[in-house]
C-alpha positions in Angstrom: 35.2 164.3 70.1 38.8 163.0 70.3 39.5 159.9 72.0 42.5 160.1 74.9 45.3 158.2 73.5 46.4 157.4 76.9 43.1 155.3 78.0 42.8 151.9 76.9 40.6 150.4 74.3 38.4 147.4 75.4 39.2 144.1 73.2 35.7 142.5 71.4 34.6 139.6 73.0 36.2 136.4 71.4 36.1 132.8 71.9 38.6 130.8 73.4 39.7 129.6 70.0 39.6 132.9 68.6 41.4 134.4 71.8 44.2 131.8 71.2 44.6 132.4 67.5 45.1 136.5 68.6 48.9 137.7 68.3 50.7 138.4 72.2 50.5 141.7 73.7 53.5 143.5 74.4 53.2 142.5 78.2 52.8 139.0 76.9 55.6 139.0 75.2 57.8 140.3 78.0 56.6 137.5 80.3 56.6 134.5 78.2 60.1 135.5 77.1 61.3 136.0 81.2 59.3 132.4 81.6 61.4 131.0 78.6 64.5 132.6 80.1 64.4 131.0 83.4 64.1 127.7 81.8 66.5 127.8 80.0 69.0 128.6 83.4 67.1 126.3 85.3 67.8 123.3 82.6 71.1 124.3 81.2 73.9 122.2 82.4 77.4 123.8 83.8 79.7 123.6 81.5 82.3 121.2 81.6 80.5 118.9 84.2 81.5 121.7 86.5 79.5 122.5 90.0 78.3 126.1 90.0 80.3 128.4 92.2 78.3 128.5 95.1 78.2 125.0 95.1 82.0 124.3 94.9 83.5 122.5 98.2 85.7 124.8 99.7 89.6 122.8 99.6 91.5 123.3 102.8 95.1 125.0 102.0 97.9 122.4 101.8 100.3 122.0 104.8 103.2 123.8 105.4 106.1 121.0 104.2 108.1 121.8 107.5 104.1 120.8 109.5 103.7 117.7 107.5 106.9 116.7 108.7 106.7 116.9 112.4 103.4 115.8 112.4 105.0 112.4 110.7 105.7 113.0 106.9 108.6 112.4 105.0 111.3 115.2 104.0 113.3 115.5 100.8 114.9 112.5 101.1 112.2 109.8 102.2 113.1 110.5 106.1 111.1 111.1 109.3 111.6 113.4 112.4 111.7 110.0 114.2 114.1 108.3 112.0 116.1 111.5 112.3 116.1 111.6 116.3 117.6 108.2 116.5 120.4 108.4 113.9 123.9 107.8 116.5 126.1 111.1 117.1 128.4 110.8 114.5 125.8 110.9 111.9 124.2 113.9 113.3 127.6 115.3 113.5 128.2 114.7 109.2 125.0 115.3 108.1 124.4 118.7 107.1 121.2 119.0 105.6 118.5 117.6 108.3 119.0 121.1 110.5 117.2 123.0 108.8 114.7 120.5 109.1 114.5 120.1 112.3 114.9 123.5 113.4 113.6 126.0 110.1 114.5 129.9 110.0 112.2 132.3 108.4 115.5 133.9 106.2 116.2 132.3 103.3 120.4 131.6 103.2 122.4 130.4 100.8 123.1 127.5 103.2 119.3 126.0 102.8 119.5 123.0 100.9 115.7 122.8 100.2 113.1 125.5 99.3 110.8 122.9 101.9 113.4 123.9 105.3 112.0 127.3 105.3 109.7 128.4 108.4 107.0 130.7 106.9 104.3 132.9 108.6 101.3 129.7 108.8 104.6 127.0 109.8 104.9 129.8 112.8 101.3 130.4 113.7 100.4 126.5 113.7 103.8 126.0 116.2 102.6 128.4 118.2 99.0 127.1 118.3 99.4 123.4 118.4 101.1 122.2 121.7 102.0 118.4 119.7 104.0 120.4 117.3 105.8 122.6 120.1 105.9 118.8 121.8 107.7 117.2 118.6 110.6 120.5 118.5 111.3 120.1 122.1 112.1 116.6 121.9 114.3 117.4 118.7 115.9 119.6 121.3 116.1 117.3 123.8 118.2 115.2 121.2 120.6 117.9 120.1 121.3 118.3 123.8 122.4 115.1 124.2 124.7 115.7 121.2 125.9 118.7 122.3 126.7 116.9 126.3 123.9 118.5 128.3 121.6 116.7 130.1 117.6 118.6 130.8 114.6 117.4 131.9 111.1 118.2 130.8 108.5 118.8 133.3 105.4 119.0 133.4 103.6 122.5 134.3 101.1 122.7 136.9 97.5 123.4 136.4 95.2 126.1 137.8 94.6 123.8 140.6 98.2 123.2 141.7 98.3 119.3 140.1 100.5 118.5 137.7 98.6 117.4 134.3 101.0 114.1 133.0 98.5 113.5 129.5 99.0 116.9 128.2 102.2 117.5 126.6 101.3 121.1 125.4 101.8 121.7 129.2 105.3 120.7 129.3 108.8 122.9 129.4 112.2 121.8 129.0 114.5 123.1 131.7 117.6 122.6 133.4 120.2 122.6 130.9 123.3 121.4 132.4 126.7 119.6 130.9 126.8 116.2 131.8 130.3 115.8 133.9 131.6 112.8 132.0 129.6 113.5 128.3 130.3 116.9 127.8 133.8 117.4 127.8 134.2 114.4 125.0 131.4 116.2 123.2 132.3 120.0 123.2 135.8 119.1 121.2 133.5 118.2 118.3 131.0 121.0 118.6 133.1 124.4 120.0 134.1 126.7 117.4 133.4 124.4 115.0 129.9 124.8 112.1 127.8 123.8 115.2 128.8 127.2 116.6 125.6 128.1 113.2 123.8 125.2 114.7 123.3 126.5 117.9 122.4 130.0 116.8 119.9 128.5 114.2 118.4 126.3 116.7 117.6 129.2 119.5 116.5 131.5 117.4 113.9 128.9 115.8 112.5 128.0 119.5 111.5 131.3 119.9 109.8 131.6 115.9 107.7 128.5 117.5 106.9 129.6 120.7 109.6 127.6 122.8 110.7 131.6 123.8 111.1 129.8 127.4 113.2 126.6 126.3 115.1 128.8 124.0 116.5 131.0 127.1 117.4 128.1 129.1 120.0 126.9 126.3 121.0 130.3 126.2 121.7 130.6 129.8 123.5 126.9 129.8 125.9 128.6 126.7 125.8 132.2 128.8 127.7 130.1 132.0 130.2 128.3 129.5 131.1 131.7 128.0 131.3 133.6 131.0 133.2 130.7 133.1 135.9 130.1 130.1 134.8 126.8 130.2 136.3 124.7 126.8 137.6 121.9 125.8 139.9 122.4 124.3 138.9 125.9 122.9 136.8 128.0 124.7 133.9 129.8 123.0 135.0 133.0 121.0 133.5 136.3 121.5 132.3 136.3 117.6 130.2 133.7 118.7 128.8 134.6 121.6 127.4 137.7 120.2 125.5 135.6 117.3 123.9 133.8 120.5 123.2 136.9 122.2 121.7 138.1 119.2 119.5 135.0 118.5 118.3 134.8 122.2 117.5 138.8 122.8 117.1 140.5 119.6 113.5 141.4 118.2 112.8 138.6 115.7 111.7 140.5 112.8 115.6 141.2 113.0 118.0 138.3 112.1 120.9 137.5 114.0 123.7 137.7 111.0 122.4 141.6 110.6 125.2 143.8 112.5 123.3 146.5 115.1 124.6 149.5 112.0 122.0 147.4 109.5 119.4 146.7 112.6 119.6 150.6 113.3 119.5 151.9 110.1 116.3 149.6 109.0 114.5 149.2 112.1 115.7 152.2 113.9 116.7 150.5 117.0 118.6 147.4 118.0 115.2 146.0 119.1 116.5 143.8 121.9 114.5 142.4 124.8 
């Protein structure tokens, strides 16, 4: 009778010794050589001296350079936001370059003087999020104010209760815009129709980028009055200008004030003003 192939054969009895001295099985072999296999993984070392992947510390992403700098870092050329704030008006009024600093666009332009002066999408979302930040641009304001002759007061905004909070400065608002009768006229023969005219522009259209929408319409309505009153001295603010202002104050911000309403149209569609 034919033995079925597919049933086992019993092994003789052997002795320990002689059971060691047999070759492996086929089974054997597969688990001795998954045994051996683990370890080796469990004893080799990461090459390099190098942490395994899950194991590697996860880096937070490096600042914003416009962040780190109103939050008390150096800029481009070894000066702070403070530093900047208390430089006289005639330096303010020479200096070109700490502007864009103070008061970043999204745009790039060939007027920016350093890649690091450019407001990007995280620079916008951490101004909006962080009242110190919005707390550091409105005192830059504050101090372009003062160089441009107005006078404004920052106030604290009441709480759900009624009570004014005075230890939390991301409940705060600058307001009341107003020339100062004997600062103003002396200062608005340096600043009318003059590169200031850019300043201005640049600096309400950043407020709103960083979620100072509300400080940003009280300049505008300060500049609205001296447009609409011909008030000047000695020039009075040009048309040309005024629309740049109207532009940076009401427009959409995805679109940029220097783009005429053909361009806004034909891109977006729509002049996409509020």
């Amino acid at each position: 009778m034919q033995r079925d192939s597919h049933i086992p054969t019993e092994r003789p009895f052997l002795s320990p010794n002689m059971e060691a001295e047999l070759p492996p099985t086929a089974d054997s072999n597969r688990i001795s050589e998954g045994e051996r296999q683990q370890e080796r993984e469990g004893s080799e070392e990461p090459k390099g001296g190098q942490q395994s992947e899950l194991a590697k510390p996860t880096e937070p992403l490096p600042l914003p350079p416009i962040i780190s700098f109103y939050q008390g870092g150096r800029d481009f050329r070894g000066r702070t936001l403070d530093e900047i704030l208390n430089w006289p008006d005639s330096k303010l009024e020479y200096n070109h370059d700490y502007i864009q600093l103070l008061f970043p666009l999204p745009e790039r332009s060939n007027f920016m003087l350093h890649p690091a002066s450019r407001l990007d999408d995280a620079a916008m979302d951490l101004f909006k999020k962080d009242h110190r930040l919005r707390a550091g641009m409105r005192t830059a304001l504050a101090r372009m104010l003062r160089f441009f002759g107005f006078d404004c007061d920052i106030v604290n905004l009441k709480d759900d209760d009624g009570d004014e909070d005075e230890n939390e400065p991301g409940d705060q608002r600058l307001c009341n815009i107003v020339p100062n009768p004997e600062r103003f006229p002396r200062a608005a023969r340096n600043w009318m129709n003059s590169h200031n005219d850019l300043r201005i522009t640049r600096i309400i259209r950043c407020l709103r980028c960083c979620g100072l929408e509300a400080e940003a319409q009280s300049f505008y309505r300060a500049l609205k009055t001296l447009y609409v009153n011909r008030i000047g001295y000695p020039r009075k603010i040009s048309n040309r200008t005024f629309v740049y202002w109207t532009r940076a104050a009401r427009r959409d911000l995805a679109i940029p004030p220097d783009m005429s309403d053909a361009e806004a149209v034909e891109k977006y569609g729509h002049l996409a003003t509020n």
